[in-house]
N, C-alpha and C positions, 0 to 999 in steps of 0.2 A: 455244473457250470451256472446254473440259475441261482444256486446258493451265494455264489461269487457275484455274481448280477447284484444280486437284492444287497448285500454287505454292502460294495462299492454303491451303489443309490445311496443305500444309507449315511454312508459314510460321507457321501458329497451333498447328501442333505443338511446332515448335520454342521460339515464345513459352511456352506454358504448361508445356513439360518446364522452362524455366527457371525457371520463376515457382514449381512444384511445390518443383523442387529446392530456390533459397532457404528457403523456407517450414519445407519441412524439416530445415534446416539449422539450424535455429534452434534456442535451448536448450528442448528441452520441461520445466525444471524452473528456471527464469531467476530468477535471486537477487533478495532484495527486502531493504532496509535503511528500516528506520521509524525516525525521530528523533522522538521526546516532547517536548515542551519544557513542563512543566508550568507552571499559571500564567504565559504567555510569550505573549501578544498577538500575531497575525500580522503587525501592523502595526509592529511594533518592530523588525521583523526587515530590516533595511538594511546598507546598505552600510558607512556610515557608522561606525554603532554595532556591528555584528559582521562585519565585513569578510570574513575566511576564511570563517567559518558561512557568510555569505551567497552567494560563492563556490560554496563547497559547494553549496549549497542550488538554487541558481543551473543547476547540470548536471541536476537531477532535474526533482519534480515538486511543485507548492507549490498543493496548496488553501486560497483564502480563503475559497471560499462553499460548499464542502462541509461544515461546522460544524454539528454538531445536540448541542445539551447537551443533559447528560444531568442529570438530575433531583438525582440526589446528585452534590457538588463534593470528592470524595477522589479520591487519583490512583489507586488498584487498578481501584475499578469501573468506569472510565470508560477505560481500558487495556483492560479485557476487552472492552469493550462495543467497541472500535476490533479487537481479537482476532475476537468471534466476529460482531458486526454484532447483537449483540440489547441489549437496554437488561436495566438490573440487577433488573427484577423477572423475567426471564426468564433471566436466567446468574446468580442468587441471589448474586452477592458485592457486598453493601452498605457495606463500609467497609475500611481500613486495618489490620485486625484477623482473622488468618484462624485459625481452629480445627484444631489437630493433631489427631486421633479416637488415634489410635496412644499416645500420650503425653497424652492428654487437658491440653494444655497449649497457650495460645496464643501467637503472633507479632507485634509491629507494623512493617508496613511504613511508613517516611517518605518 
């Protein structure tokens, strides 16, 4: 029985030195690539009508039903809001419109 002991240890040693190993192998800082597609229906999104996109699109990761709109329909605040996970009354940028303090002068983004 202790024969069969020591095998099994060993044998689950050997398993989880592997398993540890991959694990750590891994990139602990793994790149990430967000595509926006403003105004752009997830349901538009085919083969058909954008072949490469879709392709593309096709190796990643594609939410339909993770969608929560946000109150105000400008692309800055609703960008942030996918940035920090808070909605625009909580990251204050409400529009397309952002305020330089420095130059007391503003910007619009489209």
């Amino acid at each position: 029985m202790s024969g069969t002991l020591d095998l099994s240890l060993s044998l689950l040693s050997v398993i989880l030195f592997v398993v540890v190993k991959k694990v750590l192998g891994l990139n602990a800082n793994p790149l990430l690539l967000l595509v926006s597609l403003d105004g752009y229906r997830f349901d538009l999104l085919s083969k058909s009508r954008v072949p490469h996109f879709y392709e593309f699109a096709s190796s990643g990761v594609i939410f339909t039903n993770g969608i929560r709109s946000q109150y105000l329909t400008f692309t800055a605040p609703n960008h942030v809001s996918i940035a920090t996970g808070l909605t625009e009354q909580n990251h204050g940028v409400v529009a397309n419109v952002f305020y330089h303090p420095s130059t007391k002068s503003t910007s619009v983004r489209d």
